[in-house]
Structure formats: C-alpha cells, structure tokens
C-alpha positions in Angstrom: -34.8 12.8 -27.4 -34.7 13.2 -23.9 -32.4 12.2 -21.4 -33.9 9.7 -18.4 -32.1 8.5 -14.8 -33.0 5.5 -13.8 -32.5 4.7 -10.1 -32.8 1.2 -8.4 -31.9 -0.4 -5.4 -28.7 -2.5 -8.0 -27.9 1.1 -8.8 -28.2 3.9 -11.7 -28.4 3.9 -15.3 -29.2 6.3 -18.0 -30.1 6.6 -21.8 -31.6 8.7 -23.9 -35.5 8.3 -25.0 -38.0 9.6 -27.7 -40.6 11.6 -25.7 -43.4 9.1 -27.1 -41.9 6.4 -24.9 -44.3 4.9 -22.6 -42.6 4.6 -18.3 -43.3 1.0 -18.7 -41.2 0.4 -22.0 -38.3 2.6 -20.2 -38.0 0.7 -17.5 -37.7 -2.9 -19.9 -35.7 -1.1 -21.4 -33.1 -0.8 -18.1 -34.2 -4.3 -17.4 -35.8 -3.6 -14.4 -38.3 -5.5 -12.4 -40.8 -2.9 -11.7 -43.8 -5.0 -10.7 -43.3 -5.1 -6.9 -41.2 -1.5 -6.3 -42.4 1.7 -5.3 -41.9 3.9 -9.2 -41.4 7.6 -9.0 -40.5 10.1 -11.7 -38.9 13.5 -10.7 -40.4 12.2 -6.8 -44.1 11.4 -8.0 -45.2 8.1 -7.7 -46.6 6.4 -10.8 -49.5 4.9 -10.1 -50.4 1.6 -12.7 -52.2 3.6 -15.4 -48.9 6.1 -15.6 -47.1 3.1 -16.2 -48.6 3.4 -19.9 -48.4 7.5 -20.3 -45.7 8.4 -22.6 -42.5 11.1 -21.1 -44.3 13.6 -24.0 -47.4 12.8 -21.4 -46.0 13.5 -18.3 -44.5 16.3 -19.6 -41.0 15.3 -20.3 -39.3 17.8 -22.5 -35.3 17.2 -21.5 -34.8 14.9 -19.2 -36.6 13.1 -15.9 -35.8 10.7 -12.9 -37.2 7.6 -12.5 -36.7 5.3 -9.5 -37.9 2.2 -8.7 -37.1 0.7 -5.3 -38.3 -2.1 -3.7 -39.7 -2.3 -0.1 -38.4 -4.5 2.5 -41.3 -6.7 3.3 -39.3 -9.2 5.3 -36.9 -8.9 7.9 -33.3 -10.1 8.9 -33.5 -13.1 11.1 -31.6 -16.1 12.5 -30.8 -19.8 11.0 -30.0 -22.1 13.6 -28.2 -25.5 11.8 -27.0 -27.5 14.5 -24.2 -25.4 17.1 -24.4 -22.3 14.0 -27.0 -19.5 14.3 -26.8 -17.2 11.2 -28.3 -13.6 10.9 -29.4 -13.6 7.6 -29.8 -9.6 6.4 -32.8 -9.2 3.6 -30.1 -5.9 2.7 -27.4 -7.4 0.5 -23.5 -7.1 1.8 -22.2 -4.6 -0.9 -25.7 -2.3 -0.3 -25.2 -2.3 3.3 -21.4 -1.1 2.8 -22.5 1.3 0.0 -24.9 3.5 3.2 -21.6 3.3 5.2 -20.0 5.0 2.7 -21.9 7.3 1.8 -24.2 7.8 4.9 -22.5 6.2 7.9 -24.8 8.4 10.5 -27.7 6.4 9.4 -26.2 2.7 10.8 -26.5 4.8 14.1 -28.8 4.7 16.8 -28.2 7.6 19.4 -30.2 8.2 22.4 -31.6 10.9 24.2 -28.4 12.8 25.4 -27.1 11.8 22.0 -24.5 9.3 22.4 -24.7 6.1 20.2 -26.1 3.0 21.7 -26.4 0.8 18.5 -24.5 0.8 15.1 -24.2 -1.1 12.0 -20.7 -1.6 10.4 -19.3 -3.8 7.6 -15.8 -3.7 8.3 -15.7 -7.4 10.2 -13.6 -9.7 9.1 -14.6 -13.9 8.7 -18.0 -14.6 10.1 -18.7 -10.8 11.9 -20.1 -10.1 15.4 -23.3 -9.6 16.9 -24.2 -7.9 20.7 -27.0 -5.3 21.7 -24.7 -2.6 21.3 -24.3 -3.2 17.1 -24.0 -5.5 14.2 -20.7 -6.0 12.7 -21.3 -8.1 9.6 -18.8 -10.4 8.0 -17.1 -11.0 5.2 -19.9 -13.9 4.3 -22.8 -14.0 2.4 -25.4 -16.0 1.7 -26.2 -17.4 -2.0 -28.3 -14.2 -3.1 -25.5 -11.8 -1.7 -27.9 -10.9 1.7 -25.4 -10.0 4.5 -24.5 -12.1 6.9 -22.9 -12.9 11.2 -22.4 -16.5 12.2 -22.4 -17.4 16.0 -21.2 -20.0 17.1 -23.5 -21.7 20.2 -22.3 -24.0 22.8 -23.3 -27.7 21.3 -24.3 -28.8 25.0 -27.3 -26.3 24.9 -30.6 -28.0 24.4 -32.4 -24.7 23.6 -30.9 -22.9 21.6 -33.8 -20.6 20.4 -33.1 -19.4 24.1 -29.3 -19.3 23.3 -29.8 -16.9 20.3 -32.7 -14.8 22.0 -30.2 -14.1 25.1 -27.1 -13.0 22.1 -28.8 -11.3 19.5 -32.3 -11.0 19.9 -32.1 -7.4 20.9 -30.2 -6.3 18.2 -32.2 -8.2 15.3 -35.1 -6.1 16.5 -32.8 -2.3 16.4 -31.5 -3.7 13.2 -35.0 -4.9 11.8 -35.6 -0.5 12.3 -32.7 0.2 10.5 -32.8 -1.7 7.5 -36.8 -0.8 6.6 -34.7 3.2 5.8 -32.0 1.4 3.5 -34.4 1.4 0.5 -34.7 4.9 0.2 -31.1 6.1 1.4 -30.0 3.7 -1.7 -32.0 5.6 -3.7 -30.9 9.2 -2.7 -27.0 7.8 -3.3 -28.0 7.1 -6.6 -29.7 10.2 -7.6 -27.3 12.0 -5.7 -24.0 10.4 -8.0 -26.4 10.8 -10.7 -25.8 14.5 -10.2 -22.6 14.2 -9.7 -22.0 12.5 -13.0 -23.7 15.5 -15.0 -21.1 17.8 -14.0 -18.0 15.6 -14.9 -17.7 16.3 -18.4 -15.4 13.5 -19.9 -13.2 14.5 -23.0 
C-alpha cells in the first residue's frame, strides 16, 4: 500500500492505495472532478492516457502527490440590478481569505520603487469596498460562495455602466491579474500543510 496526497482547489485529503491503482480510480476515489483541472503527480502533469497508468506504473513505491486544480477561465466582474453594482469574484470568499493567511504578499501589487499601490483584503465588514487603490471584500457571498463588494450608485444616474467604469473599473482589471495566480498558491498551501501534517505525529 502506498500512501497518496491529494491536493485541490476545496483542499487536501489523503489515503492509502494498492500500487495497481489506476490515477483516475484515485481521484473518484477523493471525489474529485478531474475533467477540467490541470492533474499533476509529484509536479508532472498527467496527460489523458496517464490518467489510466496504475501508481506501480508511474513508479509509486511509498507514497506520491497528486493535485488537481482548476484554471480560472472567467473573470470577476460587475452585476448592475437597479441602484446595486456587485463585484462578483470567480475565487470563492473562504479561498480568497485562506492566500491572506497564508500568503498575504501575493494580494499585493507594488510598484517600481516598491511601495504597494493595490491590495486585496478580506477583512471588510457588510457589503466591502472597492477603489483603484484595493479591494476589500465583504462579509457577502453569492449562492456558490464566490466573493463578493456591493456599491451602491446614485439612482438618478442614467448610465450607470459609466457609473461603475468611473468606481471600480480599474481595479476589476488589477484584480482580474491577481486572481488568475490563486489557483496555484491554493495549491502550494495545501501541499505545504500536507507536509506539515507528516511531522505531527498524533498519539
């Protein structure tokens, strides 16, 4: 039996395996959508006919790290519902507050002499704040989870497409660049708590 890490975008899990288990059957075995992720073991991708090679095959004798992560194809953008303009996330709330934890100097844009200009922070209470210099998202979320800010426009405005472009169409673009490196910093947490729970030794 061998011992396999299973890394997703949710988080970790691990079990143990026979070697003749195929990638693809470990996976369904953690219940994880695979289909439209990036797959990796010990940091090689897996390519579709390695979905069906055994651990014994790809030379798993004790134990291996899978990950799959899924890219972000879409980006964060803005609902506008009458006098309400919502910046929807495509990273969920407790994902996004799981990077500040852990790495709280990627949320932050610095320029050229170093000093931060834009930076992403969770810690906002009700429906959060948006400006060029940062996102502050809210305690809100939409129904899958996605983070959320809520702005509030002046009901007298007849354009407000124009309305949100002038308040936070700056900062969905910086904040379009941060979230495509979320994916993969989500992954490196897990692995690296995945690490951390081998040397805890529970009695």
């Amino acid at each position: 039996m061998v011992k396999i890490y299973c890394t997703t975008t949710a988080g970790r899990k691990s079990d143990l395996f026979d070697e003749g288990t195929t990638i693809r059957e470990v996976f369904e075995a953690f219940d994880v959508d695979y289909s439209t992720a990036t797959n990796t073991i010990d940091g090689t991708k897996i390519d579709p006919a390695g979905m069906n090679k055994s651990l014994r095959e790809w030379g798993v004798t004790k134990e291996a790290r899978l990950s799959s992560i899924v890219k972000i194809d879409n980006a964060a953008h803005v609902d506008i519902s009458g006098a309400s303009a919502v910046l929807v996330s495509e990273v969920a709330l407790a994902d996004w507050q799981r990077v500040e934890k852990f790495n709280p100097e990627e949320l932050v844009i610095l320029n050229e002499e170093k000093e931060p200009i834009f930076k992403v922070v969770t810690a906002c209470e009700g429906p959060g704040s948006v400006n060029e210099y940062g996102v502050c998202f809210g305690a809100y979320t939409n129904e899958g989870g996605k983070a959320t800010v809520t702005v509030l426009l002046d009901e007298e405005i007849d354009d407000k497409r124009e309305a949100v472009r002038e308040i936070m169409g700056t900062a969905l673009l910086t904040l379009n660049e941060i979230e495509q490196k979320i994916p993969e910093l989500l992954e490196k947490i897990a692995l690296k708590e995945a690490k951390i729970d081998e040397l805890i030794m529970a009695k």
